[in-house]
Residue frames as a rotation matrix with the C-alpha (Angstrom) as fourth column:
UNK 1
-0.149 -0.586 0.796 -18.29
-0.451 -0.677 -0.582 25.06
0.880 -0.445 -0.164 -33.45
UNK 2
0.578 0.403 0.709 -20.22
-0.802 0.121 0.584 23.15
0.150 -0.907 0.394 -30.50
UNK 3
0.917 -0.158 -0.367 -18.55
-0.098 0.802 -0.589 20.12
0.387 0.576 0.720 -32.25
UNK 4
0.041 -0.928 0.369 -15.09
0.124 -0.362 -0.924 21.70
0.991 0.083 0.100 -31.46
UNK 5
0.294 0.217 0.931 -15.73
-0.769 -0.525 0.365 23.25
0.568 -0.823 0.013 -28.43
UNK 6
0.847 0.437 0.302 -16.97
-0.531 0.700 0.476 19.51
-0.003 -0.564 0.826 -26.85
UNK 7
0.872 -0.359 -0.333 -13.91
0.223 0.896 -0.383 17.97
0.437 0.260 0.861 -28.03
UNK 8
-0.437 -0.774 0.458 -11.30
-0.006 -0.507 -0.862 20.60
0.900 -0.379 0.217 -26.50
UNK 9
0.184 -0.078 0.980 -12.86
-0.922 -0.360 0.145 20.64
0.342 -0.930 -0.138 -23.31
UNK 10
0.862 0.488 -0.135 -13.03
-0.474 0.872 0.122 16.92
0.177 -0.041 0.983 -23.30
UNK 11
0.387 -0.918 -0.083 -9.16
0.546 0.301 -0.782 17.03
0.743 0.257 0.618 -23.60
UNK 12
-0.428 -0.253 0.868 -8.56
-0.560 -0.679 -0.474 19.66
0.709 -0.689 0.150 -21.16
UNK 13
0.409 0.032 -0.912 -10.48
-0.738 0.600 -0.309 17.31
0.537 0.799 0.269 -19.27
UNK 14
0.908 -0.220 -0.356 -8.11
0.265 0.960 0.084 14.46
0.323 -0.171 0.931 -19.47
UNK 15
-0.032 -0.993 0.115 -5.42
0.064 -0.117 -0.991 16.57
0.997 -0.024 0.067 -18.70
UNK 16
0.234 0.351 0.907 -7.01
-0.894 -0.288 0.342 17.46
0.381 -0.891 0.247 -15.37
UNK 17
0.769 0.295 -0.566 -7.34
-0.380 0.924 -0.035 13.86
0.513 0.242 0.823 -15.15
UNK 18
0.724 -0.682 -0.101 -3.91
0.451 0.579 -0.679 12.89
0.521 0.446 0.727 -15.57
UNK 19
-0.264 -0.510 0.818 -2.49
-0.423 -0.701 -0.574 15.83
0.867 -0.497 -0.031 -13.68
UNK 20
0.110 0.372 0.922 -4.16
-0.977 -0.131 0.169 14.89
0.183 -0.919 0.349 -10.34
UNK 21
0.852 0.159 -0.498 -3.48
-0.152 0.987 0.054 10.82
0.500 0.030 0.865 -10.81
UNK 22
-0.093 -0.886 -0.454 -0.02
0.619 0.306 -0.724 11.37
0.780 -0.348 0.520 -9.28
UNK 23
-0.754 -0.341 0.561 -0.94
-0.256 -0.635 -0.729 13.58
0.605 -0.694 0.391 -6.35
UNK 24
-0.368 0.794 -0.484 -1.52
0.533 0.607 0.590 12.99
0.762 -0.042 -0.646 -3.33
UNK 25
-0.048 0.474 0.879 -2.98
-0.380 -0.822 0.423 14.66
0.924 -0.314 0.219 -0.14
UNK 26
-0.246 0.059 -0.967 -3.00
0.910 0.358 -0.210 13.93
0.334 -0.932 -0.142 4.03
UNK 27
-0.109 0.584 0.804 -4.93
-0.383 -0.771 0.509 16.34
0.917 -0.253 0.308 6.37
UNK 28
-0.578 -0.253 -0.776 -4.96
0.689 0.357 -0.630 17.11
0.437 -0.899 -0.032 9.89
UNK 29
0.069 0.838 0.541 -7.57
0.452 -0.510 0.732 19.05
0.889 0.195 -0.414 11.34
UNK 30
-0.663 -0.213 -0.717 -7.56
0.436 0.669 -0.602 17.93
0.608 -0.712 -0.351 14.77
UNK 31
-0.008 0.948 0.319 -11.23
-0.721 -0.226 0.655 18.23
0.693 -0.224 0.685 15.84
UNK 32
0.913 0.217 -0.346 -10.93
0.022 0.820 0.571 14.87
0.407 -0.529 0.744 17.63
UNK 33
0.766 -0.577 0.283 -7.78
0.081 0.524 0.848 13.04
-0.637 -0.627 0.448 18.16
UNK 34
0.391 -0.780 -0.489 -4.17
-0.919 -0.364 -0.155 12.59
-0.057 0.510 -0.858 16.77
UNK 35
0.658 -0.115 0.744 -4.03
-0.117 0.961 0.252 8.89
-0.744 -0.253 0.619 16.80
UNK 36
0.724 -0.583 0.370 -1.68
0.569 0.201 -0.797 8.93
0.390 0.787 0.478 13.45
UNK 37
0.320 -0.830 0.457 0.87
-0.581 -0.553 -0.598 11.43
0.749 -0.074 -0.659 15.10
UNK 38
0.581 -0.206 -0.787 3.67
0.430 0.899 0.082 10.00
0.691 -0.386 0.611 17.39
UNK 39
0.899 -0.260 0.353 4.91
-0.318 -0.940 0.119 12.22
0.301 -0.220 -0.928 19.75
UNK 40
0.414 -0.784 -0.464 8.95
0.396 0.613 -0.683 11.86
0.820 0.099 0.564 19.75
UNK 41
-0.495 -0.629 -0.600 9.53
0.765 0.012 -0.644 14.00
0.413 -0.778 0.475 22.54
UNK 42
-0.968 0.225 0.109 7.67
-0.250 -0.853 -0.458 16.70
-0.010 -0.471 0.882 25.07
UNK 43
-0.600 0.782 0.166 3.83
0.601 0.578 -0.552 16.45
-0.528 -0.232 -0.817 26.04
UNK 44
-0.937 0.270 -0.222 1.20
-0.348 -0.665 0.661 16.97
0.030 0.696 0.717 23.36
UNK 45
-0.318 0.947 0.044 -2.89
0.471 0.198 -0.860 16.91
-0.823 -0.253 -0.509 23.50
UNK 46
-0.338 0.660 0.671 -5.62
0.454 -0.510 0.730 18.01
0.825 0.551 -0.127 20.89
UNK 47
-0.431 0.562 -0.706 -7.41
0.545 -0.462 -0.700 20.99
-0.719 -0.687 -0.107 22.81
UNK 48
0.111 0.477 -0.872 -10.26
-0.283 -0.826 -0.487 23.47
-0.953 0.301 0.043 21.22
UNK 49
0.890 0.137 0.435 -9.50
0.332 0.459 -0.824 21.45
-0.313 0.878 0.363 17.68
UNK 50
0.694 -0.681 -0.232 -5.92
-0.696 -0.553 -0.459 22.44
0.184 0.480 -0.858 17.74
UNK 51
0.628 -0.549 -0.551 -2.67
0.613 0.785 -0.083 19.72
0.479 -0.285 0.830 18.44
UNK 52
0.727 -0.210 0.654 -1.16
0.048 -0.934 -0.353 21.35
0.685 0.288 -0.669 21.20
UNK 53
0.190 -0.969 -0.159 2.46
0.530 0.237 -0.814 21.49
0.827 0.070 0.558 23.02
UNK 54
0.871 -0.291 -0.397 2.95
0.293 -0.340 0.893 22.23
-0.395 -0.894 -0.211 27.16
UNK 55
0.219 -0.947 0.237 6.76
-0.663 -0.322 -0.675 24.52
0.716 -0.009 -0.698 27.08
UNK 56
0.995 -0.054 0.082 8.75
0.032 0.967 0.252 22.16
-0.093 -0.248 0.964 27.96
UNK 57
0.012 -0.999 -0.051 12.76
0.092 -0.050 0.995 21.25
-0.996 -0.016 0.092 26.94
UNK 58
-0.430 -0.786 -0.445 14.40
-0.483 -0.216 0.848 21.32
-0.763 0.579 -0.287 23.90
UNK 59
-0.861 0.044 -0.507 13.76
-0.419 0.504 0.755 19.79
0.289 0.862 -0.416 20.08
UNK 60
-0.232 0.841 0.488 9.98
0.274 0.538 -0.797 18.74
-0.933 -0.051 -0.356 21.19
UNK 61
-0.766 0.095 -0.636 8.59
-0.641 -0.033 0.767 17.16
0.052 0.995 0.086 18.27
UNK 62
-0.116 0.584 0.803 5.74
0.101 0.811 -0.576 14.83
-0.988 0.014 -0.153 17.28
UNK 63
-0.888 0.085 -0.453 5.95
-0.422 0.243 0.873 12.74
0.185 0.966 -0.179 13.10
UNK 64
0.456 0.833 0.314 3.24
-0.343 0.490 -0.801 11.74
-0.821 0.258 0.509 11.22
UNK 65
0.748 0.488 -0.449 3.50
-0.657 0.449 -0.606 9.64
-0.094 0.749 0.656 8.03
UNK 66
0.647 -0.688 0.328 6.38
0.215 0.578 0.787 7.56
-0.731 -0.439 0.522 6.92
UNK 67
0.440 -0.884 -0.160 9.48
0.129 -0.114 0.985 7.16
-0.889 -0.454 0.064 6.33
UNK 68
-0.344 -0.348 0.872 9.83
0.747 0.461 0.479 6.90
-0.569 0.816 0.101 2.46
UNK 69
0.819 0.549 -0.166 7.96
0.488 -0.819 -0.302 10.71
-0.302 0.167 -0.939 1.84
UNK 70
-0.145 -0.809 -0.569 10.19
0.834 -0.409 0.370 12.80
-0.532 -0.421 0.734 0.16
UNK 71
-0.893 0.051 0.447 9.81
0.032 -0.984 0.174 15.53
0.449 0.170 0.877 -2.21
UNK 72
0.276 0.938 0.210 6.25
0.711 -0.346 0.612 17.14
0.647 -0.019 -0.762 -1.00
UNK 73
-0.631 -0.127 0.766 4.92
-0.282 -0.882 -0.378 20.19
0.723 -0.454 0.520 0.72
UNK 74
-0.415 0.457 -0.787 3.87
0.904 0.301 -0.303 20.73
0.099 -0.837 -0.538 4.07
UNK 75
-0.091 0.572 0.815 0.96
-0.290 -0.798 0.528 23.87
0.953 -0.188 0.238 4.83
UNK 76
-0.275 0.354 -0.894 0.34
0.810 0.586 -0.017 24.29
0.518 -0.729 -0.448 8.37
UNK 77
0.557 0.571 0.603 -0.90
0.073 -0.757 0.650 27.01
0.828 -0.318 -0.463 11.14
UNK 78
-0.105 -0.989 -0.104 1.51
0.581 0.024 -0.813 27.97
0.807 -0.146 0.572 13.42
UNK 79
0.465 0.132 0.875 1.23
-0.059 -0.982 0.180 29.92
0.884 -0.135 -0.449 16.76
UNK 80
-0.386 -0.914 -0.121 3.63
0.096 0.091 -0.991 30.60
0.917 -0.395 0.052 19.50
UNK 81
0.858 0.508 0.067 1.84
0.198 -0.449 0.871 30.94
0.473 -0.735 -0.486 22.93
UNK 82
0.660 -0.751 -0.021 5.28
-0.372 -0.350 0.860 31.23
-0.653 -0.560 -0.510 25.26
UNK 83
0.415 -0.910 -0.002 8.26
0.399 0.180 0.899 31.39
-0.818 -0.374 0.438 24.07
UNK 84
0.032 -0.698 -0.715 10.29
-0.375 -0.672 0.639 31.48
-0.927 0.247 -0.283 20.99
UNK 85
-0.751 -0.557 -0.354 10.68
-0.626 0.433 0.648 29.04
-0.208 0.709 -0.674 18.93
UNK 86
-0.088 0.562 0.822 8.50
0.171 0.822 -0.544 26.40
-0.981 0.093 -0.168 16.73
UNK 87
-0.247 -0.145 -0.958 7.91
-0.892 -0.353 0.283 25.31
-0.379 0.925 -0.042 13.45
UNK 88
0.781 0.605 0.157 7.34
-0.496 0.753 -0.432 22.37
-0.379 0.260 0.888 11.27
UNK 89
-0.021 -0.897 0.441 9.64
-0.588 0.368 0.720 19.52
-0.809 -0.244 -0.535 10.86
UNK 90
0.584 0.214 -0.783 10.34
-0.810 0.090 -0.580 17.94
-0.054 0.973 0.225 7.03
UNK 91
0.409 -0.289 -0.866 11.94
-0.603 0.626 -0.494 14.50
0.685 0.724 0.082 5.91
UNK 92
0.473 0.109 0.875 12.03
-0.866 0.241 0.438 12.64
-0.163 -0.964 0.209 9.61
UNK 93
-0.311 -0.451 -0.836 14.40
-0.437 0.849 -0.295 9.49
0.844 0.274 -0.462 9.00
UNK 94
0.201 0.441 -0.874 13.39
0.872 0.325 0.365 8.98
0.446 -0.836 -0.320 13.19
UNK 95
0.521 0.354 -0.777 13.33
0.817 0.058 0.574 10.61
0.249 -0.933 -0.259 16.28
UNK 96
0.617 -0.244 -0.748 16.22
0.211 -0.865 0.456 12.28
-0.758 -0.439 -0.483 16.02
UNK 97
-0.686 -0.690 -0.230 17.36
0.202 -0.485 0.851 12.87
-0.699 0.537 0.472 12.63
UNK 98
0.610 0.573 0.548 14.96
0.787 -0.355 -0.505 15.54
-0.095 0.739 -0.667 10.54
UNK 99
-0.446 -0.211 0.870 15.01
0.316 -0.946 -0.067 18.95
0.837 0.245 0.489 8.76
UNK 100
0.260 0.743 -0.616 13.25
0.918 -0.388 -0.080 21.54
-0.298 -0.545 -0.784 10.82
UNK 101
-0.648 0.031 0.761 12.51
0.531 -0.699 0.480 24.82
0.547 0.715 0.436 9.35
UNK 102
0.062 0.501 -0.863 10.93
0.996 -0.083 0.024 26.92
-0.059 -0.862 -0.504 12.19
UNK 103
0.345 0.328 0.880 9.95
0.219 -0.939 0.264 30.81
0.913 0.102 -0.396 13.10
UNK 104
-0.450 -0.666 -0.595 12.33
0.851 -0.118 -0.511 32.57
0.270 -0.737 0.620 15.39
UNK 105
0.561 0.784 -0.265 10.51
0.828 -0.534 0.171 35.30
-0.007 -0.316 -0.949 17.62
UNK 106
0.301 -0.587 -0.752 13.28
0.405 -0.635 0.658 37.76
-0.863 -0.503 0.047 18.82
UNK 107
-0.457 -0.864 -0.211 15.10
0.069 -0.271 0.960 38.01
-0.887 0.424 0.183 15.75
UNK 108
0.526 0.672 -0.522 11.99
-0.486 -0.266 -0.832 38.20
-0.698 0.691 0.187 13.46
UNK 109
0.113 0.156 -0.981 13.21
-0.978 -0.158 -0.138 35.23
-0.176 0.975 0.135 11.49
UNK 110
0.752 0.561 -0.346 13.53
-0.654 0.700 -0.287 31.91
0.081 0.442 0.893 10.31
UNK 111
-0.075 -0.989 -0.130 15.89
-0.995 0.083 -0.058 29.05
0.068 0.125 -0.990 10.41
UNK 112
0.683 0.206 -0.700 16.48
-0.593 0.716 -0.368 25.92
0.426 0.667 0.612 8.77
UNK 113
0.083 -0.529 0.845 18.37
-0.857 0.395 0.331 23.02
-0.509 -0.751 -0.420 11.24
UNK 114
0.361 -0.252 -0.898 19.24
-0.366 0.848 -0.384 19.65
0.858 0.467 0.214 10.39
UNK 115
0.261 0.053 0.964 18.84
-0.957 0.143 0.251 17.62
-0.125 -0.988 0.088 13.97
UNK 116
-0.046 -0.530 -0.846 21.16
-0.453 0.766 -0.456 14.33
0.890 0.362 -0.275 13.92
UNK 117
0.697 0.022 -0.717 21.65
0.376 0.840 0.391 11.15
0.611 -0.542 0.577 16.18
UNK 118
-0.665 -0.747 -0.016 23.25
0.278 -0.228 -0.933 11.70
0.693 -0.625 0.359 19.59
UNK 119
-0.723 0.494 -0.482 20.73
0.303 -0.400 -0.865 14.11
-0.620 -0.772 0.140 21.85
UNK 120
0.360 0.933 0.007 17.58
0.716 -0.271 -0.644 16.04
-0.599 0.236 -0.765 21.35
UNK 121
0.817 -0.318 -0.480 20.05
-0.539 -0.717 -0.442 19.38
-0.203 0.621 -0.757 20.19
UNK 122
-0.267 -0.933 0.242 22.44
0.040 0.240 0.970 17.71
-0.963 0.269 -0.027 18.38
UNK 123
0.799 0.547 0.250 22.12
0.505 -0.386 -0.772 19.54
-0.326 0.743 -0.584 15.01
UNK 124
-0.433 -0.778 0.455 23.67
0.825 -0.139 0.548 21.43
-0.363 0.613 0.702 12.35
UNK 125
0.325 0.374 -0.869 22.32
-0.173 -0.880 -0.443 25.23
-0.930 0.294 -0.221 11.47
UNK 126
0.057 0.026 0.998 21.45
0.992 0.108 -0.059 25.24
-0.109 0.994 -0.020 7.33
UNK 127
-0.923 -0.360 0.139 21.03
0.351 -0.933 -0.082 28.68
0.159 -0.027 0.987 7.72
UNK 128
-0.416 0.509 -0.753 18.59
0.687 -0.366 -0.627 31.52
-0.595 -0.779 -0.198 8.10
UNK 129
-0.420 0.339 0.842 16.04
0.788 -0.323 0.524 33.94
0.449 0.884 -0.132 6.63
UNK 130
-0.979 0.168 -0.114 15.37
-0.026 -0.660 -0.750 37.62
-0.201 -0.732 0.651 7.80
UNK 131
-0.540 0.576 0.614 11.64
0.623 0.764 -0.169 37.57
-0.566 0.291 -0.771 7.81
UNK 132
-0.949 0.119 0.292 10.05
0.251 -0.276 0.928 38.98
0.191 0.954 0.232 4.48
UNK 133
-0.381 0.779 0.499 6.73
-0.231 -0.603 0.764 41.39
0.895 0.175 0.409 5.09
UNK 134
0.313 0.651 -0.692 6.05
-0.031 0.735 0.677 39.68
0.949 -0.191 0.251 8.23
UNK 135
-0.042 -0.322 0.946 6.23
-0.806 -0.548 -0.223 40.21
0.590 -0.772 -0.236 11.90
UNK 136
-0.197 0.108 -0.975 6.94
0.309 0.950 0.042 36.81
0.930 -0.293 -0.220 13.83
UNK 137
-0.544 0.329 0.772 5.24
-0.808 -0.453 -0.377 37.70
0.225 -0.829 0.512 17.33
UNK 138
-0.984 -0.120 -0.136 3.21
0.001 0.745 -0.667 35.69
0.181 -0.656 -0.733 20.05
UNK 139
-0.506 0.862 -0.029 0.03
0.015 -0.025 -1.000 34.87
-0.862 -0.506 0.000 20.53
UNK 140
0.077 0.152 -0.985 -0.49
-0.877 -0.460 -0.139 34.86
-0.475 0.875 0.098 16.15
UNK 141
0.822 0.465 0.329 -1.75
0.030 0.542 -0.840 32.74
-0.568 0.701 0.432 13.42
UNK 142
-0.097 -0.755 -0.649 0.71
-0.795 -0.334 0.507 31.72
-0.599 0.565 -0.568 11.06
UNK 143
0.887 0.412 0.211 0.21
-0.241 0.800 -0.549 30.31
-0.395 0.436 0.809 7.93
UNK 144
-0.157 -0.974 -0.160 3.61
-0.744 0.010 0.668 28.31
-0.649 0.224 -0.727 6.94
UNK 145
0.926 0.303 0.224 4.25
-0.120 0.800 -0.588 26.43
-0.357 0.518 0.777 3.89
UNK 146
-0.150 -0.828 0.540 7.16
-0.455 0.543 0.706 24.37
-0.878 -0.139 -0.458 3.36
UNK 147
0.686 -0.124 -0.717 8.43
-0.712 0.089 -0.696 22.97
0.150 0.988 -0.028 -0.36
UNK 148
0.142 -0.862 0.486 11.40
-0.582 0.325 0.745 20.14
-0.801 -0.389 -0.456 0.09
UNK 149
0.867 0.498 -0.027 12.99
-0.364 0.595 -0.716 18.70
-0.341 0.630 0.697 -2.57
UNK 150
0.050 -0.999 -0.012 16.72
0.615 0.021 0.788 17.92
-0.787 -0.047 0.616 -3.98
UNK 151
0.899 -0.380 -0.219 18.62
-0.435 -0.713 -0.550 20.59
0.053 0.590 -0.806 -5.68
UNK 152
0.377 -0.816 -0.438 21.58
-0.551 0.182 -0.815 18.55
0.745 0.548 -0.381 -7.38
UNK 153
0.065 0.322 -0.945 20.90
0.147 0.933 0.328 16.10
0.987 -0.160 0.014 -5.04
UNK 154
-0.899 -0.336 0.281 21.11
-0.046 -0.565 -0.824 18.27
0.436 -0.753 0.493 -2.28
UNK 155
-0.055 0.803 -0.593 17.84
0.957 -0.127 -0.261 18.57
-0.284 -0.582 -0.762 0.28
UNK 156
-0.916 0.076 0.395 16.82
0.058 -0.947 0.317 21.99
0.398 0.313 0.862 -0.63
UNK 157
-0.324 0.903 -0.284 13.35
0.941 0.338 0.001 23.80
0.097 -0.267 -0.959 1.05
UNK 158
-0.634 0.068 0.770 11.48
0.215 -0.941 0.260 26.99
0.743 0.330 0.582 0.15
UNK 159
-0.743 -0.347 -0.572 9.84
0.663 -0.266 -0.700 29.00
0.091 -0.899 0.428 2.49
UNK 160
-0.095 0.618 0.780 6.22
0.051 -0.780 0.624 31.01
0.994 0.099 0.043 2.67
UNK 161
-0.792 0.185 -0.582 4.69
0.537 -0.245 -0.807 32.92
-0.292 -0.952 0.095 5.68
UNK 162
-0.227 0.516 -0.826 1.56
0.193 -0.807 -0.558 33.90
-0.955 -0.286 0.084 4.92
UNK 163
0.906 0.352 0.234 1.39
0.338 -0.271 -0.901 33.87
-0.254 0.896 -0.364 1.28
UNK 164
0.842 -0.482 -0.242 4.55
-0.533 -0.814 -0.233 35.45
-0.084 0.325 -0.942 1.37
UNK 165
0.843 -0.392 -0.367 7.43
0.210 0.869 -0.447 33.79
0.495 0.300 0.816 -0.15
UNK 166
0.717 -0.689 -0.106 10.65
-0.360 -0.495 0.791 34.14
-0.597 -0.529 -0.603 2.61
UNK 167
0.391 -0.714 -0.580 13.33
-0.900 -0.166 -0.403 31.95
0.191 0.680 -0.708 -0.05
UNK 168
0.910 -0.031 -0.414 14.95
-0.117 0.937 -0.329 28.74
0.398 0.348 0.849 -0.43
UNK 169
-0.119 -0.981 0.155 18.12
-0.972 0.147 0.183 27.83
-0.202 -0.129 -0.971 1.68
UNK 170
0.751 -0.044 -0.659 19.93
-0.381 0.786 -0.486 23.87
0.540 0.616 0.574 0.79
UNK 171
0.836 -0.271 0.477 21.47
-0.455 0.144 0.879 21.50
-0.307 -0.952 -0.003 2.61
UNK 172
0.611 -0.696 -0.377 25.31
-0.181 0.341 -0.922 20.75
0.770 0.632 0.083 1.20
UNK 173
-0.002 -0.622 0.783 26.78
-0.903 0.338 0.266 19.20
-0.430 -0.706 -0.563 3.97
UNK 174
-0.451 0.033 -0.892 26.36
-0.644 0.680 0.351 16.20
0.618 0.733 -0.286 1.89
UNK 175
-0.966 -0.247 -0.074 24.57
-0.174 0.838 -0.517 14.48
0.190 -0.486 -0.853 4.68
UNK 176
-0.554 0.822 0.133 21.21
-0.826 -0.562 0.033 15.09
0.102 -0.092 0.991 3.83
UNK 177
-0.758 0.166 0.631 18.48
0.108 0.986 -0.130 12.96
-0.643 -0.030 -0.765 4.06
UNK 178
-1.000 -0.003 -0.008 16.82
-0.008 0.105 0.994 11.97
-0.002 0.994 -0.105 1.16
UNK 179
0.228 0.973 0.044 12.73
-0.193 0.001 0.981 11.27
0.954 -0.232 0.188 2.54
UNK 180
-0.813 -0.220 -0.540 10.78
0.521 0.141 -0.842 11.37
0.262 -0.965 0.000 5.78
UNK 181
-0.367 0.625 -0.689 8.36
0.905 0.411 -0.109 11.81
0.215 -0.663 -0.717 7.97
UNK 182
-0.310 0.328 0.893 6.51
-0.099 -0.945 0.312 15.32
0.946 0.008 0.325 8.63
UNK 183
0.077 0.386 -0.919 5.77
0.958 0.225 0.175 16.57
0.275 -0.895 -0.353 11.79
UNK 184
0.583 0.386 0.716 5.47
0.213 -0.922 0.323 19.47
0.784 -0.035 -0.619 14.42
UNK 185
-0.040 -0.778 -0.627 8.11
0.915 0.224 -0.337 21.05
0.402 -0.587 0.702 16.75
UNK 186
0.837 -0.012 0.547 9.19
-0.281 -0.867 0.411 23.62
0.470 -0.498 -0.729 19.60
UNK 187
-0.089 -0.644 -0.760 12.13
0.861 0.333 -0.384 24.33
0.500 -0.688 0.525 21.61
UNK 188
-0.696 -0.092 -0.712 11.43
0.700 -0.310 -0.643 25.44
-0.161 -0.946 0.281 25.15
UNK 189
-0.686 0.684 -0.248 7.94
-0.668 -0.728 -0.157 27.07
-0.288 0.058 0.956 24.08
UNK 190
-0.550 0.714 0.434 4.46
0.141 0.592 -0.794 26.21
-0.823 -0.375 -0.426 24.12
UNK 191
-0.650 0.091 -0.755 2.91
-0.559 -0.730 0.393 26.35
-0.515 0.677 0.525 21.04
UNK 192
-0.301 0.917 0.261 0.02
-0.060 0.255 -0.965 25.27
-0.952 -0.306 -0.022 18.43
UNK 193
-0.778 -0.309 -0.547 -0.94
-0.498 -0.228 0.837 24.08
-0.384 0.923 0.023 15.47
UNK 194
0.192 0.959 0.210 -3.80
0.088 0.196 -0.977 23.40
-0.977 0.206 -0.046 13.16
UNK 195
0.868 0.336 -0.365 -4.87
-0.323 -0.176 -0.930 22.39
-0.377 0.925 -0.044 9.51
UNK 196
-0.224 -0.970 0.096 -1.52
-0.614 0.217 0.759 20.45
-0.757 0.111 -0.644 9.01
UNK 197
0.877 0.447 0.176 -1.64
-0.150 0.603 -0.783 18.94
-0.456 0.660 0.596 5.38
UNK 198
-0.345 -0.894 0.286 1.09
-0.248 0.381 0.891 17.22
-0.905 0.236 -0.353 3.17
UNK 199
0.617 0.643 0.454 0.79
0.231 0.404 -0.885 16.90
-0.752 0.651 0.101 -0.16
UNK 200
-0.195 -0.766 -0.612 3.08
-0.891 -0.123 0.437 15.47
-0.410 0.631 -0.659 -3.32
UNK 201
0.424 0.304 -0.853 3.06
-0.597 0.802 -0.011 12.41
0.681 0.514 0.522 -5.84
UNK 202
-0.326 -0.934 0.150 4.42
-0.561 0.063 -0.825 10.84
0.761 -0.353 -0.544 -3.30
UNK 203
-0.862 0.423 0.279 1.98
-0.447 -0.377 -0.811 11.20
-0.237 -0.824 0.514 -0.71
UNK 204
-0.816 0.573 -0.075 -0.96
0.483 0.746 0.458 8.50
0.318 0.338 -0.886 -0.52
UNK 205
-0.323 0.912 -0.252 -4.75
0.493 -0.065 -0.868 9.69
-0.808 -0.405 -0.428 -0.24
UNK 206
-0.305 0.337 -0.891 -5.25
-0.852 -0.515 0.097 11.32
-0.426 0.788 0.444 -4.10
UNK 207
0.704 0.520 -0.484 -6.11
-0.663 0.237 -0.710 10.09
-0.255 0.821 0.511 -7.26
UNK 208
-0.191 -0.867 0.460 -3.84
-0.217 0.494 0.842 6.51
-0.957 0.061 -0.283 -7.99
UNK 209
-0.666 -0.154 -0.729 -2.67
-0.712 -0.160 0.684 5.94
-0.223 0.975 -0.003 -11.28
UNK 210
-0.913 0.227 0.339 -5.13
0.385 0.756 0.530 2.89
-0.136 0.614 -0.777 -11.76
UNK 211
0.058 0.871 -0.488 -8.17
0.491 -0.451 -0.746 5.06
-0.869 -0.197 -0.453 -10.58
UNK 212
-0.149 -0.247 -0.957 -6.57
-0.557 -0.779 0.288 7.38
-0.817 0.576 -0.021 -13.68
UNK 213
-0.960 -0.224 -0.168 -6.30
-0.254 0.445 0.859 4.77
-0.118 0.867 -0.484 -16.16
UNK 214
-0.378 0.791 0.481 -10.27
0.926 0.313 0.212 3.66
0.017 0.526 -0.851 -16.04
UNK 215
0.094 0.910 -0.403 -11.40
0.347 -0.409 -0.844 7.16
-0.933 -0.060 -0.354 -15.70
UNK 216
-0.490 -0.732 -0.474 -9.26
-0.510 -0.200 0.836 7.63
-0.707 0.651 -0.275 -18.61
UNK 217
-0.944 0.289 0.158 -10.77
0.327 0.873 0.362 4.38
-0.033 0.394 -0.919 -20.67
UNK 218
-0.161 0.914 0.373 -14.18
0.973 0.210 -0.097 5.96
-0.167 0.348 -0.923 -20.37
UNK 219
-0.096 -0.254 -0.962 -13.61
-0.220 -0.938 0.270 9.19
-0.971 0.237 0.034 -20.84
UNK 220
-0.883 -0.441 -0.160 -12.20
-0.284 0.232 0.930 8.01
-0.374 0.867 -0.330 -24.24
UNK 221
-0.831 0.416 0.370 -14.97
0.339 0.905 -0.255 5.76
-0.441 -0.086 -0.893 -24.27
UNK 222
-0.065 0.986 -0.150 -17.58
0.649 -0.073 -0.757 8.71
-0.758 -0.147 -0.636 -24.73
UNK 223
-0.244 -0.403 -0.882 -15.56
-0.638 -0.618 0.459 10.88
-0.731 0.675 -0.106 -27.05
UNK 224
-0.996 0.076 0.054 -15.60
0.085 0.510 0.856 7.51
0.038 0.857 -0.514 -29.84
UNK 225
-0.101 0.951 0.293 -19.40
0.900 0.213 -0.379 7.64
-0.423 0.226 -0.878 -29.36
UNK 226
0.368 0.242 -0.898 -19.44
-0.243 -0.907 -0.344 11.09
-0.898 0.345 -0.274 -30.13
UNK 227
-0.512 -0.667 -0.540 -17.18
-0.510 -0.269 0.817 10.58
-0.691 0.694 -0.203 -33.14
């Protein structure tokens, strides 16, 4: 029975293994500095270990990774100090064409943009989500997590607050964009964020498939002694 046991867990395992070789992982704390973020528009500082945003004009943003990111999720803390509007910005081609997927005070809800070449608001409204157990208010923690991926080759991005799942709206304007950059955003409000992480097979800083393949090889390696 120990015999058995040793050999099923030994597989379970490699599945672990094998599961985590294609994912990866990026973290932002911001205890120090933000030297990987680029700020694309409006004035941003680390303060108190947060990455934070003076109110300011329109479509302030600031991307972090690059340009070739595409399905993955984004987790991040969220908190409005003045105004209205902010959120977290998904598949960044540049400056001024991303997603943005953001927390509307007044209207206690959500809404999903698509921001194109031309000006800072030159955009397209995906649509909107009333918000789902959750009170969007100032001066509050928010935990937001963000899903992006293609539905029938469409851009497509689900929606949590909190743990709480708000729903999935898709971009069919056919002009989506396919990968991109992550980042943080506000229009005409000061706002904060912390704990900003990214993470899909995509996404470099996991387990890479060669790192899989020798732990794999000895793994194996200790099972034939056993046999």
């Amino acid at each position: 029975m120990k015999y058995v046991f040793s050999v099923v867990a030994s597989c379970c395992l490699l599945v672990s293994i094998v599961s985590l070789a294609f994912a990866g992982e990026q973290t932002w704390s911001f205890d120090a500095e933000a030297d990987e973020w680029t700020p694309a528009n409006g004035a941003w500082s680390v303060e108190d270990g947060t990455y934070k945003l003076v109110k300011g004009g329109r479509a302030e943003h600031s991307l972090v990774g690059d340009a070739a990111w595409n399905d993955y999720t984004i987790e991040a803390k969220v908190r409005i100090d003045e105004g209205n509007w902010a959120g977290i910005v998904a598949r960044a081609q540049s400056e001024m064409e991303y997603y943005v997927y953001y927390l509307n005070v007044p209207d206690n809800k959500t809404e999903f943009w698509r921001h194109k070449t031309g000006a800072w608001n030159a955009r397209d409204k995906i649509g909107e989500l009333p918000g789902a157990n959750v009170t969007i208010t100032n001066g509050e923690w928010f935990d937001m997590k963000i899903t992006v991926v293609d539905r029938e080759d469409n851009p497509s991005m689900t929606l949590w607050i909190n743990g709480e799942m708000q729903g999935e709206l898709t971009d069919e304007t056919g002009e989506g964009y396919p990968a991109g950059q992550a980042g943080v955003w506000a229009w005409e409000t000061a706002a904060s964020f912390d704990d900003f992480k990214v993470s899909g097979e995509a996404i470099p800083g996991g387990l890479t498939p060669v790192e899989a393949q020798d732990k794999l090889a000895t793994t194996w390696g200790h099972l034939k002694q056993r046999f």
